[in-house]
C-alpha positions in Angstrom: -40.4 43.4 -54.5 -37.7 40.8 -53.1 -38.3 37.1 -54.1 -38.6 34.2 -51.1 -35.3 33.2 -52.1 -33.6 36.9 -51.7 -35.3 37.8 -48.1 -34.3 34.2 -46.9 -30.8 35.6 -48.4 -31.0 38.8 -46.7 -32.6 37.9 -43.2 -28.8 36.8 -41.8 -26.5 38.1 -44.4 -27.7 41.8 -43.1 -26.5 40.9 -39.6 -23.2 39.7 -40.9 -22.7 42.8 -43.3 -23.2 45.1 -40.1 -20.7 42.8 -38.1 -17.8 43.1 -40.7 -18.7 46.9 -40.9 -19.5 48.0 -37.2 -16.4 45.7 -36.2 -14.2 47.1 -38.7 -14.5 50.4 -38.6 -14.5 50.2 -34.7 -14.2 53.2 -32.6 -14.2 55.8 -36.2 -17.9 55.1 -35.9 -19.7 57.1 -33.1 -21.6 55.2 -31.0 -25.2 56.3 -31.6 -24.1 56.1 -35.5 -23.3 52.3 -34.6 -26.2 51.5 -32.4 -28.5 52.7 -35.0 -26.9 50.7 -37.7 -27.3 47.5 -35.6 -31.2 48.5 -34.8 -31.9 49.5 -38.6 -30.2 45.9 -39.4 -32.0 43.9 -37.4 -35.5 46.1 -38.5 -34.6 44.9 -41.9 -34.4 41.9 -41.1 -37.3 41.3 -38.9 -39.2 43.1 -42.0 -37.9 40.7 -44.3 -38.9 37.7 -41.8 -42.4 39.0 -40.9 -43.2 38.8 -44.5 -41.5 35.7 -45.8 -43.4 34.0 -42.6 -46.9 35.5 -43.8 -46.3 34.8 -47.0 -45.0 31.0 -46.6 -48.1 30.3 -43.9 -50.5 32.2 -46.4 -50.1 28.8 -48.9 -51.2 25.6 -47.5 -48.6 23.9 -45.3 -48.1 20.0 -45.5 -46.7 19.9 -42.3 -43.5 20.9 -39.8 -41.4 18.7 -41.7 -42.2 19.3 -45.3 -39.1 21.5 -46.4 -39.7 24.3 -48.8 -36.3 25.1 -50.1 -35.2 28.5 -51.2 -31.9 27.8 -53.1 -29.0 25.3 -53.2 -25.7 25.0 -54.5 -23.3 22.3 -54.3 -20.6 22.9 -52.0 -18.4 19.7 -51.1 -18.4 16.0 -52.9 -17.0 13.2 -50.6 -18.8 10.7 -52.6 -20.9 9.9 -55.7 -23.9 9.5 -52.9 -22.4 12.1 -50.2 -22.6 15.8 -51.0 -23.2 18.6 -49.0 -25.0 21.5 -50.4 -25.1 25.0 -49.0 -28.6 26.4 -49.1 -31.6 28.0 -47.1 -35.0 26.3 -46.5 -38.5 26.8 -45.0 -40.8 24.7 -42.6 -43.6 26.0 -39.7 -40.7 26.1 -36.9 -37.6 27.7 -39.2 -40.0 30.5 -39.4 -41.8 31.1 -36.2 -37.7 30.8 -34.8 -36.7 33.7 -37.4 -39.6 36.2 -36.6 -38.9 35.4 -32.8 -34.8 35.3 -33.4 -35.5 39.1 -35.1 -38.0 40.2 -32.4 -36.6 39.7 -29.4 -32.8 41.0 -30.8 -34.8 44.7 -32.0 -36.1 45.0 -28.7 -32.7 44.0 -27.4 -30.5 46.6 -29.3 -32.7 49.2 -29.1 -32.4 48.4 -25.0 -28.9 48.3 -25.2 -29.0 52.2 -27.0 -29.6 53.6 -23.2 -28.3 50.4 -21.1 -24.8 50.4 -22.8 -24.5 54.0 -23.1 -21.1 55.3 -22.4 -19.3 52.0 -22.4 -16.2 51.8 -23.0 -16.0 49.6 -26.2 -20.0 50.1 -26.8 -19.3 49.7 -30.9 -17.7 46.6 -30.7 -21.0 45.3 -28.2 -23.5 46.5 -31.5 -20.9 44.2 -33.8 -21.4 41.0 -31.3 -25.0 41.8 -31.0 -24.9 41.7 -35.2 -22.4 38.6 -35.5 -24.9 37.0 -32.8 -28.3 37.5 -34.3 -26.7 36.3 -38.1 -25.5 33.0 -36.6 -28.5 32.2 -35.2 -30.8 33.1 -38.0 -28.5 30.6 -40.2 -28.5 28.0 -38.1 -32.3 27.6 -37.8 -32.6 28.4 -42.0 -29.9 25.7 -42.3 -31.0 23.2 -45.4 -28.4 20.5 -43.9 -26.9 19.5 -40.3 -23.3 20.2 -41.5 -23.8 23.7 -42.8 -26.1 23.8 -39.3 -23.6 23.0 -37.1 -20.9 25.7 -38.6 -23.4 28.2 -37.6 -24.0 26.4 -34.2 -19.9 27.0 -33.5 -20.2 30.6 -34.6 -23.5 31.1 -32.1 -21.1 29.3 -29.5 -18.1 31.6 -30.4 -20.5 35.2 -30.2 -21.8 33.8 -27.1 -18.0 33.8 -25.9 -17.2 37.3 -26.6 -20.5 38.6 -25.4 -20.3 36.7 -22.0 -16.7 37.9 -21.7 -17.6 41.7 -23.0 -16.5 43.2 -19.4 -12.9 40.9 -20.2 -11.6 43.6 -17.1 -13.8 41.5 -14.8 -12.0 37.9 -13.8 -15.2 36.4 -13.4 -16.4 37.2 -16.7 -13.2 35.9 -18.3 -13.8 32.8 -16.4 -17.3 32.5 -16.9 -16.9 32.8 -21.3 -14.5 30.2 -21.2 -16.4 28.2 -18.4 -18.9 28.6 -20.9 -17.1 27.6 -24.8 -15.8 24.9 -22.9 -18.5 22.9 -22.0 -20.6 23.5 -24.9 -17.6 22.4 -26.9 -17.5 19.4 -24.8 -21.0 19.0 -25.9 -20.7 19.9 -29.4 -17.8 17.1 -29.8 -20.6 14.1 -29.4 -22.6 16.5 -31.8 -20.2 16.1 -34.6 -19.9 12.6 -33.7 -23.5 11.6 -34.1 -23.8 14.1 -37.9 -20.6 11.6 -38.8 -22.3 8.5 -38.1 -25.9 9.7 -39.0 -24.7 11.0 -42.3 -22.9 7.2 -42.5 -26.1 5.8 -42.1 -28.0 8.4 -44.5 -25.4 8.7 -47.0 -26.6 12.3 -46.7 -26.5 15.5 -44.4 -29.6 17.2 -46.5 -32.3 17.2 -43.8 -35.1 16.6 -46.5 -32.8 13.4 -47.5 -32.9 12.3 -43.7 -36.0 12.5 -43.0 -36.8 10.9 -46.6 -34.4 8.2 -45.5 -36.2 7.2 -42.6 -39.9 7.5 -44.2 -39.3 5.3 -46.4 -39.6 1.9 -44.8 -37.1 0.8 -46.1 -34.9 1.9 -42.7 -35.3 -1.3 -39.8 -34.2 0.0 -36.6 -34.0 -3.6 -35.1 -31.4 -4.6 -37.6 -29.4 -1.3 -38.7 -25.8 -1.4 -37.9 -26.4 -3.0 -34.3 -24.0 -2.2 -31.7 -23.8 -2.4 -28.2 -27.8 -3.4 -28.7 -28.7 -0.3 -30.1 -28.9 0.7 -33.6 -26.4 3.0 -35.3 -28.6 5.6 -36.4 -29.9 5.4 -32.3 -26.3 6.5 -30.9 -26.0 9.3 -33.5 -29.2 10.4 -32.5 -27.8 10.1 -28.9 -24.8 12.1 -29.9 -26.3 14.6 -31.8 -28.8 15.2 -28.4 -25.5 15.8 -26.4 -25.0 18.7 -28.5 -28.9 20.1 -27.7 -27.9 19.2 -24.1 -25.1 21.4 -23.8 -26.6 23.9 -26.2 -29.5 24.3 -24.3 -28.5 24.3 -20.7 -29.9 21.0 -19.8 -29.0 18.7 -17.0 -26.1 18.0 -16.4 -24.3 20.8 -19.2 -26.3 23.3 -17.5 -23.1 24.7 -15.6 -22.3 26.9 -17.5 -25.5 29.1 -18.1 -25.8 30.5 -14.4 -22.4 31.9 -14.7 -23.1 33.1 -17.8 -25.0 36.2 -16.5 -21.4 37.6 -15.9 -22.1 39.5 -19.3 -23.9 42.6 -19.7 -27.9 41.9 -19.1 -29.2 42.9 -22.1 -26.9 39.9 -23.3 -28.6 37.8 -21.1 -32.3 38.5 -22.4 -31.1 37.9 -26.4 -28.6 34.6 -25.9 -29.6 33.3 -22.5 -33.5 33.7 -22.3 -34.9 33.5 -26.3 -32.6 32.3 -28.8 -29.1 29.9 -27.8 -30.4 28.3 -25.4 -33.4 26.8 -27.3 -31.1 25.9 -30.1 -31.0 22.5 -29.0 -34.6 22.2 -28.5 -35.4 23.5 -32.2 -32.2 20.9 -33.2 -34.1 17.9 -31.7 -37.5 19.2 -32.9 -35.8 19.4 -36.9 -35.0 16.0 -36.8 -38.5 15.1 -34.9 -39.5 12.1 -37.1 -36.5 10.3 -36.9 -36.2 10.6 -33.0 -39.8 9.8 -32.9 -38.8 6.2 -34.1 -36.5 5.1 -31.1 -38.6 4.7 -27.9 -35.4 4.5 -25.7 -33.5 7.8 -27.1 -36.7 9.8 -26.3 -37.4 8.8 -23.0 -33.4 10.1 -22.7 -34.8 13.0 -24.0 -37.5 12.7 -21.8 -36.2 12.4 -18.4 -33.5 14.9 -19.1 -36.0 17.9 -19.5 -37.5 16.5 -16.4 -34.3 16.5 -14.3 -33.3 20.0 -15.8 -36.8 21.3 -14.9 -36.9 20.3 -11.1 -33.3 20.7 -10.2 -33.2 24.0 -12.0 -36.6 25.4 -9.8 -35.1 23.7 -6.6 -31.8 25.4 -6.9 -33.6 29.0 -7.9 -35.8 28.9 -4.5 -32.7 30.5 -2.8 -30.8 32.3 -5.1 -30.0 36.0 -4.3 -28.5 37.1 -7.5 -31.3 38.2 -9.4 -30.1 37.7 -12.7 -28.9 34.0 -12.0 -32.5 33.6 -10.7 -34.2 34.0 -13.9 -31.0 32.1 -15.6 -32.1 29.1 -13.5 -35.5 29.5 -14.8 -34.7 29.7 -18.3 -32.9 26.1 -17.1 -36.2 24.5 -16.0 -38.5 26.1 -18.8 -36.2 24.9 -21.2 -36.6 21.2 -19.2 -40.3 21.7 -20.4 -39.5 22.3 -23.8 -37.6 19.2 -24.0 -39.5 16.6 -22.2 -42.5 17.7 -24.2 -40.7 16.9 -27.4 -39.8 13.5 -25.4 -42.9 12.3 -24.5 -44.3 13.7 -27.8 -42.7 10.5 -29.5 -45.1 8.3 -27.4 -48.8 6.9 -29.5 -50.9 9.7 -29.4 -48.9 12.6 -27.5 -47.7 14.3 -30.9 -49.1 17.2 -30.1 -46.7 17.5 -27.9 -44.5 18.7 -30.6 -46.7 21.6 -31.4 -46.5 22.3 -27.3 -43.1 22.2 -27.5 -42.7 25.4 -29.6 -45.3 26.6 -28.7 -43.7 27.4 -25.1 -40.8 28.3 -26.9 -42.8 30.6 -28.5 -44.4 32.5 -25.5 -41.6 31.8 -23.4 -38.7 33.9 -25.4 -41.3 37.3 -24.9 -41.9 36.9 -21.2 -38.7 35.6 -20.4 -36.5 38.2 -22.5 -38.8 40.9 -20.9 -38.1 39.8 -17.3 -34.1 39.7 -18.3 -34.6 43.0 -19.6 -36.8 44.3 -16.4 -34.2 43.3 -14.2 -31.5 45.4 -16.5 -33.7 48.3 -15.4 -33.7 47.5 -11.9 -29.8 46.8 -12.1 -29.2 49.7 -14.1 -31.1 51.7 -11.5 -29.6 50.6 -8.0 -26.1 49.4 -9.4 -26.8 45.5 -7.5 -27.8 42.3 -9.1 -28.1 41.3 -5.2 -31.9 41.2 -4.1 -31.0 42.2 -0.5 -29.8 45.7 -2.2 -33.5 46.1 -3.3 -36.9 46.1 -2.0 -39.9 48.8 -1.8 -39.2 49.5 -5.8 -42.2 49.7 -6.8 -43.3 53.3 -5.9 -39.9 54.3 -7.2 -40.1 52.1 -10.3 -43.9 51.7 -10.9 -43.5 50.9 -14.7 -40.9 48.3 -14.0 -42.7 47.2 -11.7 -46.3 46.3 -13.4 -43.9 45.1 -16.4 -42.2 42.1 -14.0 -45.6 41.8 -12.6 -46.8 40.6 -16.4 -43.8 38.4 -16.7 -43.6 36.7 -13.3 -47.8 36.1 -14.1 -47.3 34.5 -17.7 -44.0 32.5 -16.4 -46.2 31.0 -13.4 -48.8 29.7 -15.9 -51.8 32.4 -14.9 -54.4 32.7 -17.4 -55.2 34.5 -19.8 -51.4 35.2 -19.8 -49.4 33.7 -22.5 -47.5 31.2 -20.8 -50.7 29.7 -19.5 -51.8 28.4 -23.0 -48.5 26.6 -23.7 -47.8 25.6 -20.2 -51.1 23.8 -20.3 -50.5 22.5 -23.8 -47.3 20.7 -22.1 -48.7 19.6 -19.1 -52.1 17.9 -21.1 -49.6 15.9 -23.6 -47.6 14.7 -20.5 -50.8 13.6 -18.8 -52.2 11.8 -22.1 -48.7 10.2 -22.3 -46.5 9.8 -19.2 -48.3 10.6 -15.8 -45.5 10.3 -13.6 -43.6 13.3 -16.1 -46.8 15.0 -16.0 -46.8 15.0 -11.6 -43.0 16.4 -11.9 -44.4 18.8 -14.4 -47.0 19.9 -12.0 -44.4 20.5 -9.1 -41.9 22.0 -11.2 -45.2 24.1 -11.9 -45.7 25.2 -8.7 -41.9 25.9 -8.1 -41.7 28.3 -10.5 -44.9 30.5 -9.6 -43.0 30.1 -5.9 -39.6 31.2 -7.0 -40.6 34.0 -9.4 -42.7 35.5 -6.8 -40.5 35.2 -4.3 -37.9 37.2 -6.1 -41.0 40.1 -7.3 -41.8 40.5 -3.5 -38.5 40.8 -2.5 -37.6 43.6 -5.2 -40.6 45.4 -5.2 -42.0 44.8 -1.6 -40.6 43.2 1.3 -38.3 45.2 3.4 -37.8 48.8 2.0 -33.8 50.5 1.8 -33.6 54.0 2.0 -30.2 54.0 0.5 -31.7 52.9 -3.2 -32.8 55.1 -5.0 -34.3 53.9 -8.3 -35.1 55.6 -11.6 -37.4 55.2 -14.4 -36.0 55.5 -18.1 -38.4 55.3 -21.3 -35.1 54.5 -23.1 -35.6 51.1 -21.2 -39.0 51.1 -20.9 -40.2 51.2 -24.3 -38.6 48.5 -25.7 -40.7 46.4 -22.4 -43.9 47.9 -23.2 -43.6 46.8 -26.3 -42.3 42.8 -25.1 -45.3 42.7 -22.8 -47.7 43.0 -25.5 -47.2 39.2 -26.7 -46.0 38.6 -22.8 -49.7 39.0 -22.7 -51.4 37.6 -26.0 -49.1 35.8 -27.6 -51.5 32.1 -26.5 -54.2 33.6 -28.0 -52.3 32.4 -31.8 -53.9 29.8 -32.9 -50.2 28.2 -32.9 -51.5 25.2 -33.6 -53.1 25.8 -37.1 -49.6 26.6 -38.3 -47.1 24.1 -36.4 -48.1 20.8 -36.2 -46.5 17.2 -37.4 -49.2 16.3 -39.9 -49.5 19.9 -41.4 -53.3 19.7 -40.9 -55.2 22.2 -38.5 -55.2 21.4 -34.9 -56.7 24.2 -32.9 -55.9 24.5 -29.2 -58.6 24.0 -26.9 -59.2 25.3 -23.5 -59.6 22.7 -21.0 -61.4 24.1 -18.0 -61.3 21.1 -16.1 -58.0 19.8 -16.9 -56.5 23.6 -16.0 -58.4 23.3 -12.1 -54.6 21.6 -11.2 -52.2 23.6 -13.1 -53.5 27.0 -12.5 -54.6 26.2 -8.8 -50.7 24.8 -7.8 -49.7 28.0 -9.5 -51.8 30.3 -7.4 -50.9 28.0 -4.1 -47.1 29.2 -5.3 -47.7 32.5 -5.1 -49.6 32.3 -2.3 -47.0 31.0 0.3 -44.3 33.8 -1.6 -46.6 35.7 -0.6 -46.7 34.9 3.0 -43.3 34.4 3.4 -41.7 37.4 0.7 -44.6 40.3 0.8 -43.2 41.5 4.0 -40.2 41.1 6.1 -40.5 37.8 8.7 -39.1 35.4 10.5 -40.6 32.6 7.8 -37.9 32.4 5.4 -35.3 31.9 8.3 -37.6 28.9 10.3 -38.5 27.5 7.0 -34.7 27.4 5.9 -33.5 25.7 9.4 -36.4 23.1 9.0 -35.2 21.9 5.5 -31.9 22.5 6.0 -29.9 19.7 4.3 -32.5 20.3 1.2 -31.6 24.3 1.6 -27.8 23.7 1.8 -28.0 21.5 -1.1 -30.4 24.3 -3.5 -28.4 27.1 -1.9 -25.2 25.0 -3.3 -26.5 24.2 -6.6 -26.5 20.7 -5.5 -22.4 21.0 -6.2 -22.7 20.2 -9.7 -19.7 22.5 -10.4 -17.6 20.8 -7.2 -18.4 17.3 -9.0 -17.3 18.2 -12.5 -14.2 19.5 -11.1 -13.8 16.4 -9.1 -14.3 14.6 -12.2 -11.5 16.5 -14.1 -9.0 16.1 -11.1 -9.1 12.5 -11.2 -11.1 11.0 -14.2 -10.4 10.9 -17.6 -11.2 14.0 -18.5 -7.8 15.4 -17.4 -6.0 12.7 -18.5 -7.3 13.3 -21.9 -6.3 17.0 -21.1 -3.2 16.8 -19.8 -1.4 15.6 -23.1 -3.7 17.9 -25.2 -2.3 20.8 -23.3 1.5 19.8 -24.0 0.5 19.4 -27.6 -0.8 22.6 -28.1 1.2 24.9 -26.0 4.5 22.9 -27.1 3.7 21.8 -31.0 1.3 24.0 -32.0 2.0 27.5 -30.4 6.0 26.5 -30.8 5.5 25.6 -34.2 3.6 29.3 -34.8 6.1 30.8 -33.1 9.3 29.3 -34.7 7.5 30.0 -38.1 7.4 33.6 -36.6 10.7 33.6 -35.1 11.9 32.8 -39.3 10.1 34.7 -40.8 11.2 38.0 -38.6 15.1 36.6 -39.1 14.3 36.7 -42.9 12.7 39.4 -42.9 16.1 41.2 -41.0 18.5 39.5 -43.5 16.2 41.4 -46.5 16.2 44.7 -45.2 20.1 44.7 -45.5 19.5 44.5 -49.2 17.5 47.0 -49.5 19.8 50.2 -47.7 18.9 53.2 -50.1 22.3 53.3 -51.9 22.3 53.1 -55.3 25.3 51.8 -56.0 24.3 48.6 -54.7 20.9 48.7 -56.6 23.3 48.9 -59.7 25.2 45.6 -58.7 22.0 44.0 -58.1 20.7 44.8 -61.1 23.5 44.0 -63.0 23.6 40.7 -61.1 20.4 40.2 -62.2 21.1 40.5 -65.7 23.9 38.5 -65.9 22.2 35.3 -64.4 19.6 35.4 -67.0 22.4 35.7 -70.0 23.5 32.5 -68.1 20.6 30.9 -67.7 20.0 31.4 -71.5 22.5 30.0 -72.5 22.4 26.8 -70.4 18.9 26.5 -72.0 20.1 26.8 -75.3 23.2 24.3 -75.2 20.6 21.9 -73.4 
């Protein structure tokens, strides 16, 4: 049997081993040989995670931010005081994100086996799928923020290649870089706020921040004050602009809708489960010491809310199906985050435990709805919803599969996403009513939209020119997501992750659900008179509201104001000389050491001309200088 130490070991070095080998042996290896080494990888590794996640939650845990560490080894020394380790560790969330990191990439692959078949550069796909998964599963078994954030670039840079996989397609060459940009725009504060945290720390070892600021002997009224707020408050700022543009949120959530531009299955892995919740599980690591400023985590707060309406306002009338469920990833996510924010409040810290919790539900039901409307894609050759409708005799599996989904998204008991969703919702209410009445809208939004977009696929207005098919090469990996789709809230989550480490169990509030659940079915009621069949409602509707349609159908021109922003704000004056000094110092530079080296390499080949005559002379040359050289040595 494997120690703790070697499966933590093993759970993202597998991925990594099957990146270097599927990627360098490329198109040598055929491409069922590849696929299967990418599914038996991540196997392993989900193996390797279910059991180090039993066997660390079979010991008493002291709490989510008690950190069990596996190994260490020093790495740099800046300082006497200052050191960074490299090494993996253990604590409630690192392993709930690994079993769900593992999960939801199996089920992704093994998608991909029939989805991706007969693409093109389909090895290379399984060796970003590897390079993916790896990242991730290091980043959330990080044992300090520095060593973190090199696996948060690498998650950024695999997110890159697999938005940009079809690189044939303009759009997806502009929607990866659309993409790395801004979440390096984001990730610059990030680095920032680890500077000045590990400043104020005199350490990047989580355990020794969060040690740091237990121990009372840290004063946030008086530590390194500036601008009124503390140091330690502006890293924490910083560092939350890096889980902003991470994680999609308001206003860094540009880039995600675009981002559907890659291949779906894609979309289900980075997009629905694991990158975009990176942020949340970043702001939920360093929990305690966010917990302490009141100002940062209403920030927090009111970002997640922001994110969560805009996002369900702007997917009302979407008709891409994909960027549909992208924008709902946006405004689940908002949840996420504003129940970490109002977590921080006197009372509310179950919050925290709500937090992942909907994390938890929310990457099975989401990445099975990504993965449904693969199918549905794969099957009528359309992301547009106009190009569907009267699926569901054609597609009947598919069809009872987004059914589960779209019912566990909206909040419907005894579906998963009713448990978490009410989790939130109760903590909001305890703490902040006014987050916890755009909660409930936002709420009722999302049953709205989601069923919107089932009627209109399945139902509505039947075209005989689509003709859909059924694949168990698709299905099976969904029949399989919908069992926790469906179940998952019945984990008593709360025994497991919670702040204190004591048990916590989730109750059901009957009374306190009469709101949530009944806004929910109201949702799905008017999608259901407006979407079930084809009418004149949508279009009356739509004329009514129209300045509030122009602006959802818009996207509320976030992307026309960034670019406005750029054109004449600082941005591009920051950019302007940036560009010069990379295209004229740093690619001329490479290029003149290029240019040299290729001269050099001309003058050398001259020497060596196959005659031997010349070899001779050289040789003799040779010989002679050394004579020489001896005896200048010698008279010396």
């Amino acid at each position: 049997m494997f120690t703790p130490a070697t499966e933590a070991i093993l759970i993202p070095l597998i991925p990594f081993l099957l990146f270097g080998i599927i990627g360098l042996a490329g198109r040598r290896l055929p491409e069922i040989f590849s696929a299967f080494l990418g599914i038996g990888g991540i196997l392993a590794s989900l193996l390797f995670s279910l059991h180090l996640s039993v066997s660390y939650f079979s010991e008493p845990v002291q709490g989510a931010f008690v950190l069990k560490e596996f190994f260490s080894f020093p790495w740099l020394n800046f300082s006497e005081n200052l050191k960074i380790s490299i090494g993996l560790v253990a604590d409630p969330i690192s392993m709930l994100m690994v079993v769900v990191i593992c999960s939801v990439s199996l089920m992704v692959q093994w998608f991909s086996l029939t989805y991706m078949k007969g693409e093109e550069r389909f090895q290379m796909y399984y060796a970003f799928l590897s390079l993916f998964t790896g990242s991730m599963l290091g980043l959330v078994l990080s044992s300090n923020i520095f060593q973190m954030y090199i696996f948060w670039e690498l998650v950024g840079v695999s997110s890159f290649l697999l938005i940009g996989f079809y690189f044939q397609k303009p759009s997806a060459v502009a929607a990866s870089k659309k993409a790395f940009i801004v979440t390096r725009f984001a990730d610059l504060g990030f680095l920032i706020g680890i500077l000045l945290l590990s400043y104020e720390t005199q350490t990047m070892e989580f355990k020794g921040i969060l040690d740091y600021f237990k121990s009372g002997n840290f004063n946030p009224e008086v530590s390194g004050i500036w601008m009124s707020h503390s140091l330690a408050a502006w890293a924490l700022v910083l560092i939350f602009v890096g889980a902003a543009g991470k994680s999609a949120m308001f206003p860094l959530h540009i880039w995600l809708p675009d981002a559907m531009e890659g291949p779906t299955p894609v979309s289900a892995l980075i997009h629905a489960a694991t990158m975009v919740v990176a942020g949340v599980f970043l702001v939920g690591r360093l929990f305690p010491v966010y917990s302490l400023f009141e100002g940062v985590m209403q920030l927090v707060t009111w970002i997640g809310v922001l994110s969560s309406i805009l996002a369900a306002i702007i997917a009302i009338s979407q008709t891409d199906i994909k960027r549909v469920l992208a924008y709902s990833t946006l405004s689940q996510i908002g949840y996420m985050m504003f129940a970490l924010g109002v977590a921080g409040k006197a009372g509310a810290e179950a919050g925290f435990t709500a937090s992942f919790f909907h994390l938890f539900t929310h990457a099975f039901f989401k990445s099975l709805l990504f993965l449904a409307a693969g199918a549905i894609i794969h099957a009528v050759h359309s992301n547009e919803v106009e190009n569907m409708g009267g699926l569901r005799k054609q597609m009947p599996i598919v069809h009872w599969l987004f059914l589960i989904g779209c019912l566990a998204i909206s909040g419907v008991p005894p579906f998963s996403g009713f448990f978490s969703k009410e989790e939130i919702l109760l903590n909001a209410w305890k703490s902040q009513p006014l987050v916890y009445g755009f909660a409930l809208i936002g709420s009722g939004l999302t049953a709205f939209y989601m069923f919107r977009l089932f009627f209109l696929v399945f139902y509505n207005k039947s075209h005989s020119d689509v003709h859909g098919h059924e694949s168990m090469g698709l299905n099976f990996p969904m029949l399989l997501l919908a069992i926790p789709a469906v179940f998952a809230g019945f984990v008593p989550f709360s025994s497991y992750v919670t702040s204190t480490g004591l048990p916590e169990e989730t109750h059901l509030h009957l009374m306190f659900s009469i709101a949530p659940v009944g806004i929910g079915l109201l949702g799905i009621g008017l999608a259901y008179l407006f979407y079930f069949k084809q009418n004149s409602l949508p279009e009356q509707w739509a004329s009514k509201l129209s300045g509030l349609y122009k602006l959802s159908r818009g996207k509320f021109y976030f992307d026309e104001l960034w670019r406005a922003v750029y054109q004449i704000g600082l941005i591009r004056a920051l950019a302007t000389p940036a560009a010069w000094i990379d295209k004229n110092l740093v690619d001329g530079g490479l290029r003149m050491g290029a240019e040299k080296t290729l001269r050099l390499g001309d003058r050398v080949k001259l020497i060596q001309n196959g005659k031997l005559q010349d070899y001779v002379l050289y040789f003799l040359m040779g010989i002679l200088a050394l004579i020489l050289l001896t005896l200048l040595m010698i008279q010396s």
